[in-house]
C-alpha distance (Angstrom), angle and dihedral (degrees) to the residues before:
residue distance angle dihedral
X1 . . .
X2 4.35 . .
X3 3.84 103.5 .
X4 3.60 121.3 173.4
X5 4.24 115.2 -154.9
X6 3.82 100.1 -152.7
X7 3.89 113.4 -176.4
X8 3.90 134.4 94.3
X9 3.50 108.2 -42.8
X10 3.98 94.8 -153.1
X11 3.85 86.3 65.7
X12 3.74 114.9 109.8
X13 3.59 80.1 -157.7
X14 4.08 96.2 67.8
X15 3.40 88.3 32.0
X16 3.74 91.3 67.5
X17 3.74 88.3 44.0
X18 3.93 85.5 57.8
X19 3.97 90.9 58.1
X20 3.81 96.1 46.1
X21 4.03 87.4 51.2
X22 3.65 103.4 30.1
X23 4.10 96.3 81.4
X24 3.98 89.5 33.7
X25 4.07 106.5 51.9
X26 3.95 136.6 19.9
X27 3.76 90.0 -89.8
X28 3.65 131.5 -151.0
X29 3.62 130.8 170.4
X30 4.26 131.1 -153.5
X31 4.02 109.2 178.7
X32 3.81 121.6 -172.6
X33 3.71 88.9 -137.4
X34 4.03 123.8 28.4
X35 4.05 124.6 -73.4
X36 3.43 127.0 -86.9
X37 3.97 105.5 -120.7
X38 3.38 91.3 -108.3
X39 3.88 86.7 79.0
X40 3.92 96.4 65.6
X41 3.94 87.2 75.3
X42 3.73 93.3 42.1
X43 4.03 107.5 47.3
X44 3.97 128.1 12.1
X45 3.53 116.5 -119.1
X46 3.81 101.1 -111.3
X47 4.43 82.8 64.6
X48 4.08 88.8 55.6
X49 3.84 140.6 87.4
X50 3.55 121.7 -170.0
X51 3.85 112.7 -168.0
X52 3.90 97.7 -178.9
X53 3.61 94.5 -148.8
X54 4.01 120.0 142.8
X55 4.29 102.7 -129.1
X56 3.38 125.0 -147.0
X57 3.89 94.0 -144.3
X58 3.85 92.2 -160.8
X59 3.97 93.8 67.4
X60 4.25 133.9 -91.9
X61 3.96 87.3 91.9
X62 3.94 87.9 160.1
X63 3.52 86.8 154.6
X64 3.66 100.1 51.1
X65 3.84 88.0 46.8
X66 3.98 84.5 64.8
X67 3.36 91.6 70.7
X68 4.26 96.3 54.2
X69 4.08 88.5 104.2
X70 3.59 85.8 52.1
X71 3.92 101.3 43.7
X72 3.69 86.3 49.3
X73 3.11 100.2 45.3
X74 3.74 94.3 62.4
X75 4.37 85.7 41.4
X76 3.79 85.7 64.3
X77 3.93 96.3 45.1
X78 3.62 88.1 48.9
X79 3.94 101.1 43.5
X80 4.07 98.6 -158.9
X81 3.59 123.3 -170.8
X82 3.49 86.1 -144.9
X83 4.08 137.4 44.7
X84 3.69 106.9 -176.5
X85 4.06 105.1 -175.9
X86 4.11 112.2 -165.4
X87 3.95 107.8 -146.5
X88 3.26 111.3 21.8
X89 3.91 101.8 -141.0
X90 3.09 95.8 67.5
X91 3.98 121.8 13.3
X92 4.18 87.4 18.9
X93 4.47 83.7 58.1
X94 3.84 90.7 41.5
X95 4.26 96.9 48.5
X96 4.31 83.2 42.0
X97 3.98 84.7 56.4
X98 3.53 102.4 43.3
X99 3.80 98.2 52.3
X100 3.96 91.2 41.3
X101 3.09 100.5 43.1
X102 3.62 121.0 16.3
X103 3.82 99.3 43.3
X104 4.23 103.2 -109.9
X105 3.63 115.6 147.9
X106 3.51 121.8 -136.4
X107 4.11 123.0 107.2
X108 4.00 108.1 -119.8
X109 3.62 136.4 -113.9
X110 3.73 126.0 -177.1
X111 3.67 131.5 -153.5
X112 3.83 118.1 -163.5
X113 3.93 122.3 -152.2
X114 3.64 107.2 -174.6
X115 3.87 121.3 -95.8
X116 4.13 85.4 52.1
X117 3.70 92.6 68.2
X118 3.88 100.9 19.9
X119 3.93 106.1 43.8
X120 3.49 106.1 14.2
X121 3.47 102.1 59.3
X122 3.73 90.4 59.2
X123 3.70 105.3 60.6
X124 4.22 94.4 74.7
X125 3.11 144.4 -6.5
X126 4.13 92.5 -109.8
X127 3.94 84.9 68.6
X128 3.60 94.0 49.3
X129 3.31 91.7 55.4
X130 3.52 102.2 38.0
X131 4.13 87.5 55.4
X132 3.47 86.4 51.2
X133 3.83 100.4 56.6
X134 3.88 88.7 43.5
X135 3.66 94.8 55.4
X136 3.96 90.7 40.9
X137 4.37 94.6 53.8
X138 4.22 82.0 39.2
X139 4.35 104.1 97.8
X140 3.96 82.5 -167.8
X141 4.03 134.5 19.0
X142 3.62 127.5 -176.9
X143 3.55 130.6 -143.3
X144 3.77 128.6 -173.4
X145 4.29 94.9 -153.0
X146 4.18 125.9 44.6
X147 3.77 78.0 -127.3
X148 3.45 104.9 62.9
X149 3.80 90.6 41.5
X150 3.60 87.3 63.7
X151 3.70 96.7 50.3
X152 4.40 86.9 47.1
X153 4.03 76.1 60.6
X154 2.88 99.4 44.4
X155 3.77 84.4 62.7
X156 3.62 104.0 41.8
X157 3.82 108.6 -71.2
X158 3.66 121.8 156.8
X159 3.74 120.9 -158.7
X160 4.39 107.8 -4.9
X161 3.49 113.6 -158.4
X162 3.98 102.4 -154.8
X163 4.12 124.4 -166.7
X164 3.77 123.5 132.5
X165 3.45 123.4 -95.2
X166 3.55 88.7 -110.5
X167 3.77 143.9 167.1
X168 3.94 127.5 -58.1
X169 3.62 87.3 -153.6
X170 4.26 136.8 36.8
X171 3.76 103.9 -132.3
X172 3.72 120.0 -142.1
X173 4.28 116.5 -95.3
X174 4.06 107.7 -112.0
X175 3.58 116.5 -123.8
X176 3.24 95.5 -143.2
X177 3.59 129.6 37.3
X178 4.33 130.3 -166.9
X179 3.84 97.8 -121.3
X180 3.91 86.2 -163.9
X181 3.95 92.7 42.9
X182 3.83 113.5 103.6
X183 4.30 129.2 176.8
X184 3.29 138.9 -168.6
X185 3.38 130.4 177.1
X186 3.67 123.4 161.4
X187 4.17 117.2 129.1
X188 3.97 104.3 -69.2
X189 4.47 89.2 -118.6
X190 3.50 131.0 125.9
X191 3.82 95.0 -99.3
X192 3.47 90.9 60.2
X193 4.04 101.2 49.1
X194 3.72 96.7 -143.9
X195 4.22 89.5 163.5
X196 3.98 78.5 65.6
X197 3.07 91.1 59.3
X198 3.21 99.6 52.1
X199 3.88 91.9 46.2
X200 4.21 85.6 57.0
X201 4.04 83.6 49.5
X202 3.59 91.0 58.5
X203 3.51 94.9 49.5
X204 3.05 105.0 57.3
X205 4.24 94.7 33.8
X206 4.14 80.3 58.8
X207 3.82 81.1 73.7
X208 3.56 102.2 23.3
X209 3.49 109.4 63.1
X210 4.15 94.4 178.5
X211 3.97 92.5 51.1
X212 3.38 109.5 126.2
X213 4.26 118.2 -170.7
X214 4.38 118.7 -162.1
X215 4.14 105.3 -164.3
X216 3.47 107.8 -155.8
X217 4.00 133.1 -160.1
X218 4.00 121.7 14.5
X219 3.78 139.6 -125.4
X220 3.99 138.0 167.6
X221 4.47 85.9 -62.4
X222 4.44 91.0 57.4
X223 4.37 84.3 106.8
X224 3.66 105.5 37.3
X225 4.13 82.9 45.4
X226 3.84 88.0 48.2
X227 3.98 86.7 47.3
X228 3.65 96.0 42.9
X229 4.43 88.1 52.7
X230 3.39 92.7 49.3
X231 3.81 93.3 47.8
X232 3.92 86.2 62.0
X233 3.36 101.1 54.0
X234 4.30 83.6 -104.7
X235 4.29 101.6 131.7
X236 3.67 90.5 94.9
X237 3.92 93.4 51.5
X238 3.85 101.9 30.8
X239 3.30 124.7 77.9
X240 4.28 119.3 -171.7
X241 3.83 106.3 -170.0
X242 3.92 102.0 167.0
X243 3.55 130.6 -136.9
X244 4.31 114.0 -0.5
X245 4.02 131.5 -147.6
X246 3.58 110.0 -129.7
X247 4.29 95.5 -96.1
X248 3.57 89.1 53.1
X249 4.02 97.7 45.5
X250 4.41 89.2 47.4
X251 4.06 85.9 46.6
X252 3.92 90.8 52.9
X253 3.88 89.2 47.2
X254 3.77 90.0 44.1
X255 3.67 89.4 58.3
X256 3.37 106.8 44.9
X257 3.80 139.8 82.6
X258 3.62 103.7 -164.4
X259 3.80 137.6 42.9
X260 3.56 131.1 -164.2
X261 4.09 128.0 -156.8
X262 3.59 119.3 155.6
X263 3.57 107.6 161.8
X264 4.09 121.1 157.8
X265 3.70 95.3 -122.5
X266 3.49 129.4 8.5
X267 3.93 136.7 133.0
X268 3.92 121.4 -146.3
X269 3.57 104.3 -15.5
X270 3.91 111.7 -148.8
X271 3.54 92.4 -151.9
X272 3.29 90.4 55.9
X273 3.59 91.8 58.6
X274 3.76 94.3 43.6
X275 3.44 79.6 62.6
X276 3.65 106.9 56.4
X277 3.99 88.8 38.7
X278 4.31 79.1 67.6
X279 3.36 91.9 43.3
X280 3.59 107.1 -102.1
X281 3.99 125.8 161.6
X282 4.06 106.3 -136.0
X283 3.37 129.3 -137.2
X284 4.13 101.3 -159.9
X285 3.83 145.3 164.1
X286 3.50 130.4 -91.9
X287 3.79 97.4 -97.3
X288 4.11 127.2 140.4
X289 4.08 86.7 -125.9
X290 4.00 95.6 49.8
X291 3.89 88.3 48.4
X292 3.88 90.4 56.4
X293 3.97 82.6 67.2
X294 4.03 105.2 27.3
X295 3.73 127.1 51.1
X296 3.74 105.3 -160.4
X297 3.18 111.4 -95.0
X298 3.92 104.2 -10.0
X299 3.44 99.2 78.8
X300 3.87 108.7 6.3
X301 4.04 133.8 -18.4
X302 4.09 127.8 -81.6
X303 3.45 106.3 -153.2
X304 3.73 114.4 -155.6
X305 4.54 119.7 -143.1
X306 4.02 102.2 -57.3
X307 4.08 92.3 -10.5
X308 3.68 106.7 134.5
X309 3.66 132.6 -157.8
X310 4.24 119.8 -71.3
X311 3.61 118.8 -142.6
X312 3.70 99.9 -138.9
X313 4.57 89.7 49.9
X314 3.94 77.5 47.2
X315 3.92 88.2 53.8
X316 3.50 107.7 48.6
X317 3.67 86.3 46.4
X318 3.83 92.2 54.5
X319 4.06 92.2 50.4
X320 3.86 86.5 51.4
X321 3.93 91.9 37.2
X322 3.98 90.6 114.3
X323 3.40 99.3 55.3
X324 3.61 98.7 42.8
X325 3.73 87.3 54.5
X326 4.01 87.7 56.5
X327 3.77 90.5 53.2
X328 3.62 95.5 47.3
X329 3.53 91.6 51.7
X330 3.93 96.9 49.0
X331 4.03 86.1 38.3
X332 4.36 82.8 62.2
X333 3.93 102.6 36.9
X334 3.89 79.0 51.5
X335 3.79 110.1 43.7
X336 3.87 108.2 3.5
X337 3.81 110.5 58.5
X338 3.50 112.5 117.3
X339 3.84 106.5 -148.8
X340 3.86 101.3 63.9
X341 3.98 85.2 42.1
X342 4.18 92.5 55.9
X343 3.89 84.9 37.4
X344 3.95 90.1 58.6
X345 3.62 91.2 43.7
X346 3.75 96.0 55.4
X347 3.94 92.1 48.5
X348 3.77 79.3 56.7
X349 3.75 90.6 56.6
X350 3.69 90.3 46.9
X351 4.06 92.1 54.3
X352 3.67 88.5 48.3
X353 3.60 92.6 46.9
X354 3.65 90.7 58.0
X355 4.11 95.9 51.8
């Protein structure tokens, strides 16, 4: 089976993809941007196309879209069973225009990661109906949440595949976790509402003296969410430390009980799950996707639109802290491993292959 992996190569995200596929299907790769240098292990350089373009992932790529001749151009020389297009407003719109329109073989399969089928679509009517025409020519989709498959329904998806994006590898359970040791580390932009979470910090370091919080990553908010800790009296008990290597991100979510994400839209986070496979307790946003994993206040918190943390929900989560760290971890190994997931899918292809 010919299956070309058409996203942005720089993403860790595809790149994991790539390993998952690379041993199962005659894999080739095009990328909008370059390739992460992961790639050069993964696929030989005669089965990749780099277009070099910079994306906007939320829609109006004009400029990518001046590269369709291009893209297809290299679909029809390499005559893939398969086209599977990662975000569907943008690479998802240009895979639907190059095999309707511009004569490149290849059936199509789209992937959805989130904002492409839960924010995008709402800013106009041209995105709606773009989404809807990419999810109608796609034979499969994927989804990573049971709500966002309903909403790719709702919009004209056929059969939806959905499995987390989930981990390659189980980590091993801490011994010992900081009780006082929070992290967060989703990218520091408005989607993501990282000056929420340092408001929910500050809550709950107003009666927890010892808390301690490590912010992780960056993004255009890093100063106003530096400005906004210091104007709470935080600098002692938050720590920013920028983008992380792998080692350093799994020994932060060793070390920690607690982990905050409270973005405003979002569907199965995979740092989120990285961070119940090490046994972290999260402290999330209300969102359908992040109650598919959390029941409020069993396992984790649900925090409703400018609700912030309570000490005593904090509390009786801390005393049960151990156990909820054993039930995240089996939850994972069970349901969240990404190999078997990708190795389902592909038997999928085959079936559909066959018809």
């Amino acid at each position: 089976m010919r299956l070309v992996l058409w996203g942005d190569g720089q993403s860790p995200h595809l790149l994991k993809w790539a390993r998952a596929l690379a041993s199962r299907v005659e894999l080739f790769v095009a990328s909008s941007r370059g390739f992460a240098p992961g790639f050069d292990d993964l696929v030989p350089v005669p089965h990749r196309l780099a277009l070099d373009t910079r994306p906007n992932f939320d829609g109006g790529n004009i400029a990518l879209l001046r590269h369709l001749p291009r893209f297809a151009g290299w679909l029809r020389q390499v005559r893939a069973d398969w086209i599977h297009a990662h975000y569907l407003s943008s690479h998802g719109t240009m895979a639907w225009l190059a095999t309707a329109f511009l004569g490149a073989p290849g059936r199509l399969v789209g992937s959805a990661w989130g904002s492409d089928v839960l924010v995008t679509p709402e800013r106009s009517a041209v995105q709606r109906w773009l989404l809807r025409r990419v999810l109608r020519a796609c034979v499969l989709s994927t989804s990573d949440s049971l709500y966002m498959a309903a909403r790719m329904r709702a919009f004209g998806a056929g059969e939806v595949m959905t499995f987390p994006f989930g981990l390659e590898r189980l980590p091993d359970l801490s011994p010992v976790k900081d009780d006082d040791l929070f992290f967060a580390n989703r990218g520091l932009e408005p989607i993501y509402a990282p000056q929420r979470v340092i408001d929910c910090f500050a809550a709950i370091a107003e009666h927890w003296p010892r808390a301690q919080l490590v912010v992780a990553n960056d993004g255009s908010l890093l100063g106003a969410v530096q400005t906004r800790a210091r104007e709470l009296g935080l600098q002692d008990q938050v720590r920013f430390v920028g983008r992380l290597d792998a080692d350093t991100q799994a020994d932060l979510y060793r070390r920690a009980r607690w982990f905050l994400s409270l973005p405003q839209s979002d569907s199965v986070s995979v740092s989120v799950l990285e961070a119940m496979a090490h046994g972290c307790v999260p402290i999330l946003s209300d969102l359908p996707a992040n109650r598919e994993l959390v029941a409020a206040g069993d396992n984790g918190l649900i925090l409703a639109d400018a609700e912030l943390p309570s000490l005593p929900a904090l509390q009786s989560l801390r005393a049960r802290a151990d156990a909820v760290a054993l039930r995240h971890h089996a939850w994972v190994a069970e349901h969240a491993m990404f190999e078997p997931c990708v190795q389902r899918f592909v038997q999928r292809l085959s079936e559909l292959q066959a018809t």
